[in-house]
Structure formats: C-alpha cells, structure tokens
C-alpha positions in Angstrom: 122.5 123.5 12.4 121.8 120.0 12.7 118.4 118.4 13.4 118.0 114.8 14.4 115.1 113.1 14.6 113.6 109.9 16.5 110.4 109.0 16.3 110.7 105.8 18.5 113.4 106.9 21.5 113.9 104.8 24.3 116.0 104.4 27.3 118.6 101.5 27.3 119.0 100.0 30.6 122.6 98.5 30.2 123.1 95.7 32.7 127.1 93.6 33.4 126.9 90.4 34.7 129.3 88.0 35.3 127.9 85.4 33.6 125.1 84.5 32.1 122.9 81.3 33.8 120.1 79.6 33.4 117.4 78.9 36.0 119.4 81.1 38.4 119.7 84.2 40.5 122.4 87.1 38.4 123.5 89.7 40.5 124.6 92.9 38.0 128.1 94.2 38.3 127.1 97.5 36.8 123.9 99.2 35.8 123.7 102.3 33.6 121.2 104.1 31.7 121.8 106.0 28.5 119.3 107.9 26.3 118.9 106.2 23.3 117.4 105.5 19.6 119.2 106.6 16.9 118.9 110.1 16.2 119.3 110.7 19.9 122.7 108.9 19.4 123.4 111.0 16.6 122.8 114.0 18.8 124.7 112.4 21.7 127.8 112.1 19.3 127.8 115.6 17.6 127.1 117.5 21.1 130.2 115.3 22.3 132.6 117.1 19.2 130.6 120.6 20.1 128.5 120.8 17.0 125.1 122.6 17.1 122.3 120.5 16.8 119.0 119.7 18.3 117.2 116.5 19.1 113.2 115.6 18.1 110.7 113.4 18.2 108.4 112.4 20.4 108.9 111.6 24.5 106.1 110.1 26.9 105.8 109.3 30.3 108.2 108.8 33.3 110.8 107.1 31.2 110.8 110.2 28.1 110.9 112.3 31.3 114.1 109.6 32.8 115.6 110.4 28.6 115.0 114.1 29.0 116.9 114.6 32.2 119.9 111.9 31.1 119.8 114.6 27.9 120.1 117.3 29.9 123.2 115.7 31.7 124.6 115.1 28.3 124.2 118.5 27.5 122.3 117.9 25.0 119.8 120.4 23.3 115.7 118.5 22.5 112.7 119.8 22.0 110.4 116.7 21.6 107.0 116.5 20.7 105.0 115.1 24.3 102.8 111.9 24.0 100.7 110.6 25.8 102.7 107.0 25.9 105.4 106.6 28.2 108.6 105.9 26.1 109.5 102.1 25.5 112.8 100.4 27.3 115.5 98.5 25.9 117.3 95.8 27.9 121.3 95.6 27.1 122.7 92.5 29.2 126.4 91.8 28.9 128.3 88.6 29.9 131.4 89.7 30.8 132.6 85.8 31.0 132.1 85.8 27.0 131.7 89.1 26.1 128.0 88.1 24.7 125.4 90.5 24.5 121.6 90.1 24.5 119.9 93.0 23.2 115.8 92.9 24.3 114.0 95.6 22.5 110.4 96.8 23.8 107.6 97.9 21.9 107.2 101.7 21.7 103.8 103.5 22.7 101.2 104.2 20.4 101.3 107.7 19.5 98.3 109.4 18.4 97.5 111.2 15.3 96.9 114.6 16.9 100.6 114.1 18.7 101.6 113.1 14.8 100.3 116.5 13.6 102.1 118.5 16.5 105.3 116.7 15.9 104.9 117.8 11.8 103.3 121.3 12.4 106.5 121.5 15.2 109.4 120.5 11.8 108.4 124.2 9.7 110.2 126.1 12.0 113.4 123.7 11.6 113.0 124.7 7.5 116.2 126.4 7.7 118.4 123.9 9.0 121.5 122.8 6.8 121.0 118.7 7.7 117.7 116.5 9.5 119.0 113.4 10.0 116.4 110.8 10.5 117.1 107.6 12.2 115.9 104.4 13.7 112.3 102.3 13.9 108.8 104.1 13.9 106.8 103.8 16.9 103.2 102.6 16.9 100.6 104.8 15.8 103.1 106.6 13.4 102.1 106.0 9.2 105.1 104.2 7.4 104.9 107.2 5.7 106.0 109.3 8.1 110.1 109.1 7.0 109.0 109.9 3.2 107.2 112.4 4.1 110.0 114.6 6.0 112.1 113.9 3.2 110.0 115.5 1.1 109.6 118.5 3.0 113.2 118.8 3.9 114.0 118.4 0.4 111.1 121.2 -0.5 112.8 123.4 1.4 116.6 122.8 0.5 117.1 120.9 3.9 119.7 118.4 3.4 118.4 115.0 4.6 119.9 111.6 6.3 117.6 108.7 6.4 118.9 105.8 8.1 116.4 103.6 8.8 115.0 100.1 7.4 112.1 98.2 5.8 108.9 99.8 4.1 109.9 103.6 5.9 113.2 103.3 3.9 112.6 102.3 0.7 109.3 104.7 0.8 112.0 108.0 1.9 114.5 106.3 -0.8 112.0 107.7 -3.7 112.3 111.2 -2.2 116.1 111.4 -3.0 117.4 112.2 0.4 120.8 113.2 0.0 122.5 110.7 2.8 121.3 106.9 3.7 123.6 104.5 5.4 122.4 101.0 5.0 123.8 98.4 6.9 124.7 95.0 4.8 120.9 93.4 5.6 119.3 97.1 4.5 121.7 97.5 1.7 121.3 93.7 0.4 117.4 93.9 0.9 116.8 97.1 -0.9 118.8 95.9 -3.7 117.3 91.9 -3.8 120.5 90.7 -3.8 123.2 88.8 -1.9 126.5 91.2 -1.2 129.4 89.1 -0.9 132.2 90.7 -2.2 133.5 94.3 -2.3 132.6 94.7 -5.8 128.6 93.5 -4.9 128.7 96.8 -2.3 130.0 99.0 -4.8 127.7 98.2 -7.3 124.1 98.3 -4.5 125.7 101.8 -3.3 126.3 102.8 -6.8 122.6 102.0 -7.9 121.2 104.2 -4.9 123.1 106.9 -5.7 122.1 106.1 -9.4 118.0 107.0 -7.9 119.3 110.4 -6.4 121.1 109.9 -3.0 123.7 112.7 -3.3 126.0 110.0 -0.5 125.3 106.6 0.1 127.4 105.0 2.9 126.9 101.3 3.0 128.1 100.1 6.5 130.2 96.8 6.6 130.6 96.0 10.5 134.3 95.4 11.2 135.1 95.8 7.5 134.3 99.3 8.0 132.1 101.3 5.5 132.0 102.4 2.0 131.3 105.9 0.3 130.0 106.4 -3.1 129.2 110.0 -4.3 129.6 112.4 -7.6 133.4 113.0 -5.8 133.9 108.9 -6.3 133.7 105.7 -4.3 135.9 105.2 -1.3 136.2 101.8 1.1 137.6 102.6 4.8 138.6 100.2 6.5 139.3 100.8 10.6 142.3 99.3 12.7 141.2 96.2 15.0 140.1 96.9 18.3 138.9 95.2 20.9 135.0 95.2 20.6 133.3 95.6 23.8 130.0 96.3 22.5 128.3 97.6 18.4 125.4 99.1 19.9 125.5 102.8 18.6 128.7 102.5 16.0 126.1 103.2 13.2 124.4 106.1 14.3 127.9 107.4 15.5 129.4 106.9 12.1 126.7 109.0 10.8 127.4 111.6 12.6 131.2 111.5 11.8 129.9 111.7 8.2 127.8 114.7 8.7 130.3 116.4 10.6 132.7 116.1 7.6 130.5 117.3 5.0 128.8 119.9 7.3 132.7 121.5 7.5 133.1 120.7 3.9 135.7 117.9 4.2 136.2 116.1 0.7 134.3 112.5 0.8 137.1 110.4 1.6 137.8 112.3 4.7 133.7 112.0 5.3 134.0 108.4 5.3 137.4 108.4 7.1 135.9 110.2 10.3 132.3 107.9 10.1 134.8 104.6 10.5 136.5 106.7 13.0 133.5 107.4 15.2 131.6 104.2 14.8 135.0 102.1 16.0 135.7 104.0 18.7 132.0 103.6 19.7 132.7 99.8 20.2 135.3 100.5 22.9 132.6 101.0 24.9 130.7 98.6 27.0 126.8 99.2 26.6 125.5 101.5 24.9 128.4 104.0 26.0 129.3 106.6 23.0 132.4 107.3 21.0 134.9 109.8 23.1 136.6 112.1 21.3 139.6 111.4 22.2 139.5 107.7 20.9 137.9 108.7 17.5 141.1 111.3 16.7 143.3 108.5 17.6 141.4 105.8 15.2 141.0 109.0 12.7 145.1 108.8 11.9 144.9 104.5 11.7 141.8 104.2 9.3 143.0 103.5 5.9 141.1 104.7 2.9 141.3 103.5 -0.8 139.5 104.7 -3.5 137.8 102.4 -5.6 137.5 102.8 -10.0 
C-alpha cells in the first residue's frame, strides 16, 4: 500500500486559448479541470497502472468538494482531513499559437491547528503502509515542521518515506533520513549551495544526500531526464525527445514510476528507467493531463540508461 500525501491540494483550471493578447477579449478553446498538488498526482498516476494507494491531506470548501468528486471520477481512493478553508485554485493558461504556458498559483487556506491535529492523529492508522510519499507546498496555517515530522514517524514505524518538496520543509525532513527525495535542479543546487552544471556536479549533490541517509535520491534534470544514486549504484536516464505540450505533473509522475519499481522490487536502474518513462509521457499532455499508460510502456523500451562510476 501506498500513501500519498498533500497538504496544500488544489484544483487546476486548465484553460487553451488561441493566443495570448493584451488589453483584449480571449475566448478559451478548451477548459478542463483536474485534481491537483502533488501527492494527488502521485495518486492519479499509480491508480492509472492499478496500484493500491490512497490519497491524504487536507480538503475544504466547494472547490475540495469539486477535487473530491473529479477523484472519484478518477477512481481514485482519499480520505482527507476536512478544513474549514475552501481549497486554493491554480490557473493553467496555454497559448496554443506558441505553445507558452502561464502557470498562476493561488494561495491555499489557512488551516487550523485543531484540523492539523486531526490530519496527524488520522496518519497512525496508515503505520503499516510499505511507502508515504509526501509531496508539494504546505498550506497556511501548517508548521514547516509538518514534513519532518511525518518522516519521523514513518520512519519510527518502518514506513518507507518520499519527500519531494522544497525550501525550509525539505531540508528540515532531509535530517530525518527519508529513504526517497527527488529534487529538481533548483532544490538539488540550493540544498547543496552550489551551482550544478555538469553531470558530474549532479552526481556528486545526489551522492552527498544519500551520504546523510537517503536510501534513493533521484535528482530530476527536465529534458535531460533524471539521475539515480543508491547503495545498488548511480544511474543517468536519459528519455527519447518528444514533443512537449505541457511539464506540469512530469515530476510527481516520475515519482510514482520510481515507487512503482521499487515497490515490485525492480533493480534501481529499472526504478529510474520507468520514473523518466512516466514523467515524459506526462508532457504529451496539454494541461495538467497525466501520463497514459500506454505512452509510458512505449517511452519505457526508448529511455536509455547508463551507469555512472
């Protein structure tokens, strides 16, 4: 069993237009909604390849009510901790004209310390879980803390745990030892204090927060693809080139291609193999649209992998 966890969810309005202009009336080609944040996406993805997981967090309001239901149409399993607040919105806006993208990202409700206590009284019975993976921003209201904290208690309790996240919350749950993180090159270079400009600089950053106890550290590189260092060695895959139509999701979706790997006890090359695989095939799609199956078994066979000394 897998548990994901989001403590700031939202619900990504997604909006095509032919073009973006100024001082002017746009009339949207297309308008969809997803359920979003980055454990949900996790959830999204791993429901998608029929794995067993459930969604957490906290949900507010008409819009956590609007996630709930577009959840339930997914298919995917949540039990979320109710606020009070109702559940921020993200704006997605596509130009088709340029294939630009203008990401506009809300402020979350503030989320009291009684809902807090729920939420953490709510994770014991979750104690015998194989993986939690935690992902995204923290919402108002919620201690920077909060990440290190489940960490520790995951860890307490033999819980495998993902942290993917940024900032204070990240480098707090990095002194817990979780035993997955997937830093992006920003996260990766700030955690480290230093510019990563070759290959050889990511090796080294992942290598020195595995060094502090991450069991797997997968340092995202965007359309260089991602490398994997672990006690089974250091891999760099690198994914095919597709046509990009939008990144939002193709972390969180290749950490779910990681977990499902390990989770079926895949060696680490093939971990890092399917997380490329799932976070390209994420960009086929326009919004914030998920990886299909179908595409991420096709990209699977075209990702190369080469292990690193």
């Amino acid at each position: 069993m897998i548990v994901t966890i989001t403590a700031n969810p939202c619900l990504d309005r997604n909006v095509l237009v032919e073009r973006m202009v100024s001082d002017d009336t746009m009339h949207p080609i297309l308008v969809t909604d997803d359920p979003g944040g980055s454990g949900i996406n996790v959830s999204r993805v791993l429901t998608r390849f029929e794995r067993k997981n459930i969604a957490v967090g906290f949900l507010g309001g008409g819009t956590g009510q609007d996630v709930a239901r577009l959840l339930d149409e997914e298919g995917v399993v949540h039990r979320f901790t109710e606020i009070k607040g109702n559940t921020r919105t993200n704006m997605i806006i596509s130009d088709k004209s340029t294939r630009a993208q203008y990401r506009i990202s809300f402020p979350g409700p503030d989320i009291a310390p009684s809902e807090v206590e729920s939420f953490m009284n709510g994770m014991n019975q979750y104690l015998d879980a194989e993986f939690w993976s935690i992902g995204g921003s923290l919402a108002k209201g919620l201690p920077e803390t909060l990440y290190r904290d489940l960490v520790r208690l995951g860890n307490s309790k033999g819980v495998k745990v993902v942290l993917d996240t940024y900032g204070v919350p990240f480098s707090l749950g990095l002194r817990e030892s979780p035993f997955l993180v997937k830093p992006n090159e920003f996260e990766l270079s700030r955690i480290v204090k230093r510019d990563l400009n070759t290959l050889q600089d990511f090796v080294d950053a992942a290598k020195s927060l595995h060094r502090q106890g991450v069991s797997i550290v997968v340092a995202s590189r965007g359309a260089e693809g991602a490398l994997l260092v672990s006690d089974q060695g250091v891999w760099n895959a690198i994914p095919p080139r597709v046509e990009v139509k939008s990144k939002v999701g193709a972390g969180d979706s290749t950490v779910a291609g990681v977990l499902m790997a390990v989770a079926d006890g895949l060696k680490h090359d093939e971990a890092v193999r399917m997380g490329v695989a799932c976070g390209t095939a994420t960009t086929l799609t326009e919004g914030t649209g998920l990886c299909l199956k179908s595409d991420v078994l096709d990209i699977y066979e075209r990702v190369t992998v080469q292990a690193i000394d």
